[in-house]
DRENDO-1510 file (C-alpha; in Angstrom, 1 decimal, always signed):
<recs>
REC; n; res; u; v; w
REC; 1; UNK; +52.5; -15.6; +107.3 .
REC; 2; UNK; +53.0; -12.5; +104.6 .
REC; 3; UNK; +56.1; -13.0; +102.8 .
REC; 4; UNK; +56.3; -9.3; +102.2 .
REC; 5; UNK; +59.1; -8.7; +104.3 .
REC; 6; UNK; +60.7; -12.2; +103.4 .
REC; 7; UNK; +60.7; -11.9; +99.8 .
REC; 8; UNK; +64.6; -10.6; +98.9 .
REC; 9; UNK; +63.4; -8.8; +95.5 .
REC; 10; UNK; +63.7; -5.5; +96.9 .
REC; 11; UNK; +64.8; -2.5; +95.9 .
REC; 12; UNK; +66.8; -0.7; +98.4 .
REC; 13; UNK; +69.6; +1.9; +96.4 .
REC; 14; UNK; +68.0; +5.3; +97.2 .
REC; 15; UNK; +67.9; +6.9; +94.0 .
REC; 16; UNK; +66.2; +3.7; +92.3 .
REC; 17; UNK; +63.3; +4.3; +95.1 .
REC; 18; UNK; +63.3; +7.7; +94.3 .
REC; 19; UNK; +63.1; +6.8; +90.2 .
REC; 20; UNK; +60.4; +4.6; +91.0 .
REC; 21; UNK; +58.3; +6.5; +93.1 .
REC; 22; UNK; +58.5; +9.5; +90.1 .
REC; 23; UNK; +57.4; +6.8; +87.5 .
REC; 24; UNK; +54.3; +5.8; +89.4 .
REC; 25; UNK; +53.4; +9.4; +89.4 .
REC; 26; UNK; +54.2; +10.3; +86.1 .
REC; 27; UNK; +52.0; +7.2; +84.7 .
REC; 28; UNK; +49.8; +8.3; +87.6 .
REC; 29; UNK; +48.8; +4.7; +88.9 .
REC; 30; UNK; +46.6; +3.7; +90.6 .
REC; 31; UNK; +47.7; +2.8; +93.8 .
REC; 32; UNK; +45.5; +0.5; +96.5 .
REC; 33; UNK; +46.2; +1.0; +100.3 .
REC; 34; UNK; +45.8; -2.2; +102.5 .
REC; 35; UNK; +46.2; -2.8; +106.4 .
REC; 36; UNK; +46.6; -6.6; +107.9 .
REC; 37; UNK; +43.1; -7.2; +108.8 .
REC; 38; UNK; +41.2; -4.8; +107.2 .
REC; 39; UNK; +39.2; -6.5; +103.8 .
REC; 40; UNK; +38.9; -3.7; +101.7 .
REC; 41; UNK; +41.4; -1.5; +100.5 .
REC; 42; UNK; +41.6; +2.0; +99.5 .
REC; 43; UNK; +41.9; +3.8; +96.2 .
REC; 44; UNK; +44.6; +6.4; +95.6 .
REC; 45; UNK; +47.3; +7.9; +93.5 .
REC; 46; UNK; +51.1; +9.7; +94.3 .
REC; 47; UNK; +50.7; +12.8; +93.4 .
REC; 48; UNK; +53.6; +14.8; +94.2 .
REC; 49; UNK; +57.4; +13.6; +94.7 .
REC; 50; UNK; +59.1; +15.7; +97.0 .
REC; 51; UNK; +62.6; +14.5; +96.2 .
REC; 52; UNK; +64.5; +17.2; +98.8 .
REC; 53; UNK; +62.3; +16.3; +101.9 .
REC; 54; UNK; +62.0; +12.7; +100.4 .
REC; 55; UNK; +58.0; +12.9; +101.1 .
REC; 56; UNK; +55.7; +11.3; +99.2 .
REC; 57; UNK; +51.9; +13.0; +98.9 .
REC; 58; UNK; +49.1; +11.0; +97.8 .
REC; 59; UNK; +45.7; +12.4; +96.5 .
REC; 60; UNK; +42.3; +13.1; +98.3 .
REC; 61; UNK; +41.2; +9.2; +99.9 .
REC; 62; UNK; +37.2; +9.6; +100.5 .
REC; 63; UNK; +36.3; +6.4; +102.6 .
REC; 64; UNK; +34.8; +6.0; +106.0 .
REC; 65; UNK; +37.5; +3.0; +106.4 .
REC; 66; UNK; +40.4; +5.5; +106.2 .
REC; 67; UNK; +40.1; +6.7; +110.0 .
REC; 68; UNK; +40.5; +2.5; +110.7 .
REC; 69; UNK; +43.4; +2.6; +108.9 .
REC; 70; UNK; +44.9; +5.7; +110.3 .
REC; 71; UNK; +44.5; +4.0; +114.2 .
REC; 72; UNK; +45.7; +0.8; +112.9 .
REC; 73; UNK; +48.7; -0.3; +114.7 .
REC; 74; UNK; +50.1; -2.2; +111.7 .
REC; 75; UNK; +51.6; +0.1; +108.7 .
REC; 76; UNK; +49.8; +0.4; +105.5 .
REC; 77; UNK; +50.9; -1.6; +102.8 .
REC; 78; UNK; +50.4; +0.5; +99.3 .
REC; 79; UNK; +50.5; -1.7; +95.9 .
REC; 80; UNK; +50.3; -1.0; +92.5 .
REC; 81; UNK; +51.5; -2.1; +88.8 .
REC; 82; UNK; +54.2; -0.5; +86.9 .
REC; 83; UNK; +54.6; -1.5; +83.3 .
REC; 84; UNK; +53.0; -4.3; +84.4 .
REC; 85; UNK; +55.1; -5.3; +87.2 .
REC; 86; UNK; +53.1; -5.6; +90.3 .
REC; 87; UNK; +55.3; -3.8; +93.0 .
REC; 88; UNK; +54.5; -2.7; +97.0 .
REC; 89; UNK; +56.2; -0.6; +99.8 .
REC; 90; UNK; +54.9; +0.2; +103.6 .
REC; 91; UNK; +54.0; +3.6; +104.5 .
REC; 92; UNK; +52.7; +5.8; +107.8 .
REC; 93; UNK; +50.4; +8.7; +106.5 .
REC; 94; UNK; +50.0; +11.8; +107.9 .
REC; 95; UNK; +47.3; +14.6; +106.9 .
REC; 96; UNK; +48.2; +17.6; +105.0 .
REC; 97; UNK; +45.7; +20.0; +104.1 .
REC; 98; UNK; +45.5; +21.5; +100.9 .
REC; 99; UNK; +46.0; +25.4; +101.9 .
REC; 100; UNK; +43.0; +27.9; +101.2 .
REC; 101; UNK; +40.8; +24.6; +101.1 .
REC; 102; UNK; +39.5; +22.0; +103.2 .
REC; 103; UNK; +41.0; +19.0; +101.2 .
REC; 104; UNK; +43.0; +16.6; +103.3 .
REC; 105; UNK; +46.2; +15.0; +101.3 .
REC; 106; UNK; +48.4; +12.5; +103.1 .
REC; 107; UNK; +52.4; +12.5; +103.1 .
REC; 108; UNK; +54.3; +10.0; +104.0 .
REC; 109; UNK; +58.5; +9.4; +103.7 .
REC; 110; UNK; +60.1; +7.7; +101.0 .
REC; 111; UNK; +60.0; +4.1; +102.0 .
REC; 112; UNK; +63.4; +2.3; +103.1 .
REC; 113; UNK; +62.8; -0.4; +100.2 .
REC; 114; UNK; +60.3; -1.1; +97.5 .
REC; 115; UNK; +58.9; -5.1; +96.7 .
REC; 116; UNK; +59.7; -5.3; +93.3 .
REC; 117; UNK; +60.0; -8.6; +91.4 .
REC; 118; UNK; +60.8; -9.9; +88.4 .
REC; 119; UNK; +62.1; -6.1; +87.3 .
REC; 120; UNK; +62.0; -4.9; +83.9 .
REC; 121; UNK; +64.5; -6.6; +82.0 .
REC; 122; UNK; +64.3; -4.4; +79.3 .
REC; 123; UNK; +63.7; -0.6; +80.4 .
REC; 124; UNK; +62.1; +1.5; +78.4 .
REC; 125; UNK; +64.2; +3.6; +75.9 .
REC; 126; UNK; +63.8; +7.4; +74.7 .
REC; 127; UNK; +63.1; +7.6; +71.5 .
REC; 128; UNK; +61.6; +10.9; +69.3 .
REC; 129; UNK; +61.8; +9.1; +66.3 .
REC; 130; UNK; +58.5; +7.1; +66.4 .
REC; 131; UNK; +54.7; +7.7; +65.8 .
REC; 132; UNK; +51.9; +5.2; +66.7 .
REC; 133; UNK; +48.9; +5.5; +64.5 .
REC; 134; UNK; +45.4; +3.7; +64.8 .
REC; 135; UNK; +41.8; +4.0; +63.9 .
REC; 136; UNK; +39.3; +4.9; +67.1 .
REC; 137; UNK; +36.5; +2.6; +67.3 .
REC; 138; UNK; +33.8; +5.3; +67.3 .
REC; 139; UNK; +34.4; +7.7; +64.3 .
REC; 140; UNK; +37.1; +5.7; +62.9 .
REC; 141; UNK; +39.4; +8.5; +62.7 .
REC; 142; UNK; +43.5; +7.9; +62.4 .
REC; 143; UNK; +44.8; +9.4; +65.5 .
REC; 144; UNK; +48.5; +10.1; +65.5 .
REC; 145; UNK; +51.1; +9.8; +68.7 .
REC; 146; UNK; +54.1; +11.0; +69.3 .
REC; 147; UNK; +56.4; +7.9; +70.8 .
REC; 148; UNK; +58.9; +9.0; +74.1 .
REC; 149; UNK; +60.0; +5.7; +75.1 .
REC; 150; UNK; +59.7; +2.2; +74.3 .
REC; 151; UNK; +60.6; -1.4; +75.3 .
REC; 152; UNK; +60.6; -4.9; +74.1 .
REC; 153; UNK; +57.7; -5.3; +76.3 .
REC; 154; UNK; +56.0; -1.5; +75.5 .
REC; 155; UNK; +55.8; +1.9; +75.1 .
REC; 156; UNK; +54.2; +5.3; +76.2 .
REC; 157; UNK; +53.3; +8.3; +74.0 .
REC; 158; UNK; +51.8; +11.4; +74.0 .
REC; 159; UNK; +49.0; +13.4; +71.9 .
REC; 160; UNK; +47.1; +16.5; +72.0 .
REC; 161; UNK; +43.7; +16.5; +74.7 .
REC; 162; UNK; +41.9; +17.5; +72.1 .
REC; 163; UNK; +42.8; +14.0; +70.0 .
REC; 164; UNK; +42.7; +11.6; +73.1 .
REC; 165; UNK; +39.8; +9.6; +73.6 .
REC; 166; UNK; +41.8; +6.7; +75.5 .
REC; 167; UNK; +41.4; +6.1; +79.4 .
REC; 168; UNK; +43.3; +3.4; +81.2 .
REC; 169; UNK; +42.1; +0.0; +80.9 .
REC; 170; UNK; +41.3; +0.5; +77.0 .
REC; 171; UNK; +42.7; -1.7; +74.6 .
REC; 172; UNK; +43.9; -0.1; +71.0 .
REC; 173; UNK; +43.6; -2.8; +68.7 .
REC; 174; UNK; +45.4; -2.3; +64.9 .
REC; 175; UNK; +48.0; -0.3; +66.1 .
REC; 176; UNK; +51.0; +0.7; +63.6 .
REC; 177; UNK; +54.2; +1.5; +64.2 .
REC; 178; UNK; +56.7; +2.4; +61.3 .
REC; 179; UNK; +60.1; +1.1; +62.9 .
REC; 180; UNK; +63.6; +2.9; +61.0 .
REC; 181; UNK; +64.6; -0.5; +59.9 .
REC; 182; UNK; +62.3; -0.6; +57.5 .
REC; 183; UNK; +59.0; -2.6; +59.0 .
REC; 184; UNK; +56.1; -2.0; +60.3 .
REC; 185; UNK; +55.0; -3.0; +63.3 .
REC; 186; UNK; +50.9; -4.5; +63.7 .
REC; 187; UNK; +49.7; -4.8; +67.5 .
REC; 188; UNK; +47.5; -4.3; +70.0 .
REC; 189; UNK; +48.3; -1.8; +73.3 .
REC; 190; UNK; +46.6; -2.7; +76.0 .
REC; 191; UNK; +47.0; +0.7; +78.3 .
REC; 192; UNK; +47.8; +0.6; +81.5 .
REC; 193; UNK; +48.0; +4.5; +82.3 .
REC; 194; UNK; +46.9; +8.1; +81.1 .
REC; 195; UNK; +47.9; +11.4; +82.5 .
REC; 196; UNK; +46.9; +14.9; +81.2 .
REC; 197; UNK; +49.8; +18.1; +81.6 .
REC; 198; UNK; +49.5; +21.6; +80.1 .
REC; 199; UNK; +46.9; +20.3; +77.0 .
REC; 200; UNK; +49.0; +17.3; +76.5 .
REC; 201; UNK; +48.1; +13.6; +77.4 .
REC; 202; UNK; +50.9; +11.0; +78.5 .
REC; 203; UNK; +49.9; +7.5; +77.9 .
REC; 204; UNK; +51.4; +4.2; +78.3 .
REC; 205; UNK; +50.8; +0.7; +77.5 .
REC; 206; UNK; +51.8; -2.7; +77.1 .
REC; 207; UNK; +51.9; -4.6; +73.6 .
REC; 208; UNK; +49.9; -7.9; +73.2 .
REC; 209; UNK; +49.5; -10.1; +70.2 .
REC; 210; UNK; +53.1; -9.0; +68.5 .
REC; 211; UNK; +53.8; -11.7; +65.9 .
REC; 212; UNK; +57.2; -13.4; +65.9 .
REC; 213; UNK; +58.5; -11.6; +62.8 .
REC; 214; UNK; +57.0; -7.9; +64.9 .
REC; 215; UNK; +58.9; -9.4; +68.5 .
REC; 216; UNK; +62.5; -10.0; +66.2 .
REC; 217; UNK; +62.3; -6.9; +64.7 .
REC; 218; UNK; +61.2; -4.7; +67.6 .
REC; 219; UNK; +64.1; -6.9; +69.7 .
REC; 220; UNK; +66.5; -6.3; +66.6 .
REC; 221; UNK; +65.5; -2.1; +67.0 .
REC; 222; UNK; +65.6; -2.2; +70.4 .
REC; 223; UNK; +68.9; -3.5; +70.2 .
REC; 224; UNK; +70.2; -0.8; +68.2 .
REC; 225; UNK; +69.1; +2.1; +70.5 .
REC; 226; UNK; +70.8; +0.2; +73.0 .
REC; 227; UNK; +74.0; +0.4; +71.4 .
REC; 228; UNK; +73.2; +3.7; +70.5 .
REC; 229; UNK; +73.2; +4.5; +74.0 .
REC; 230; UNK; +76.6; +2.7; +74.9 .
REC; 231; UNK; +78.7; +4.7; +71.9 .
REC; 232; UNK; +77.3; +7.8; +73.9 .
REC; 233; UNK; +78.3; +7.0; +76.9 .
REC; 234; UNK; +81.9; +6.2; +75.8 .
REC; 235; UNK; +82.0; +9.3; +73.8 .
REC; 236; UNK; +80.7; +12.2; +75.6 .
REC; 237; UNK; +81.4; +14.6; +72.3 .
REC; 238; UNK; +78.5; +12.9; +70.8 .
REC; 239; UNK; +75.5; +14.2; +72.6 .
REC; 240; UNK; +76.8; +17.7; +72.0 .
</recs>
């Protein structure tokens, strides 16, 4: 028997659902559409949040098996990582087509309660401080990226099109990472998503290989911002 609907991690609190469901899009994951007895699933991705009708649209699915999914009697079960944290939710699709065009998306409401265990114990932070550098394996050129968050576990960044030669799945080995407490940081980002906007590429990753000296000192920085963050939420005047 599934345990899906047994398992107590869930997140219920509406505006965590709704936080979730606008990471998954901004890291643009991809997302995998099952139905109980049904083998294969179904590739996909959230591409629009619709936070005043609480609708979710996912992208273009081209597959004979969708029609069997869309008569099933059970609910489709959509799955996907998120920073590395496998997480799933139940969905009933509808068709929407694209206007002017003959493209089928497919809404579907927020979802009552996401599947998400063993949450992030250490969120991601904002930071504007940072740049990640490392060689690319091809030309060996130094690419530079500008950090916007980062956690004990990893990071995302963002660069130029016209520098990015990374797509999800790649690993960036010999990364650097100059830290403000005076150390460098040596790892390898295994990326787990990449999403272009307006010329500008959002990627994000998890570290691997951090030595123990890189995981104190990251955990020491990380520290920092989040007492950072406390002071500013005590004193208001600060963020002015």
């Amino acid at each position: 028997m599934s345990t899906f609907n047994e398992n107590p991690k869930f997140v219920t609190h509406p505006d965590k659902i709704t936080s979730i469901l606008c990471a998954i899009q901004i890291q643009n994951c991809l997302c995998t559409l099952t139905v109980q007895g049904q083998k294969k699933g179904l590739l996909t991705s959230i591409i629009e949040v619709n936070k005043e009708q609480s609708l979710l649209v996912l992208d273009e699915i081209n597959s004979a098996e969708l029609s069997t999914f869309l008569q099933s009697a059970h609910k489709i079960k959509l799955s996907t990582y998120l920073n590395g944290v496998h997480l799933a939710f139940l969905l009933t699709l509808t068709a929407v087509k694209k206007p002017g065009t003959d493209i089928l998306h497919y809404s579907t409401p927020f979802p009552d309660r996401i599947y998400y265990p063993q949450r992030r114990s250490s969120p991601r932070l904002v930071t504007d401080t940072l740049t990640i550098t490392w060689l690319t394996t091809k030309n060996k050129c130094l690419v530079h990226g500008e950090v916007i968050d980062i956690s004990r576990g990893g990071m995302s960044f963002s660069l130029t099109e016209e520098d990015n030669s990374v797509q999800a799945g790649d690993t960036l080995r010999n990364c650097h990472l100059n830290l403000p407490i005076g150390y460098e940081m040596v790892f390898t980002l295994v990326i787990r998503s990449v999403k272009t906007e307006r010329n500008t590429v959002f990627i994000g990753g998890y570290f691997v290989n951090l030595s123990p000296q890189g995981k104190s000192k990251l955990d020491f920085y990380i520290a920092a911002l989040e007492r950072e963050i406390i002071r500013k939420r005590k004193n208001p005047d600060l963020n002015l």
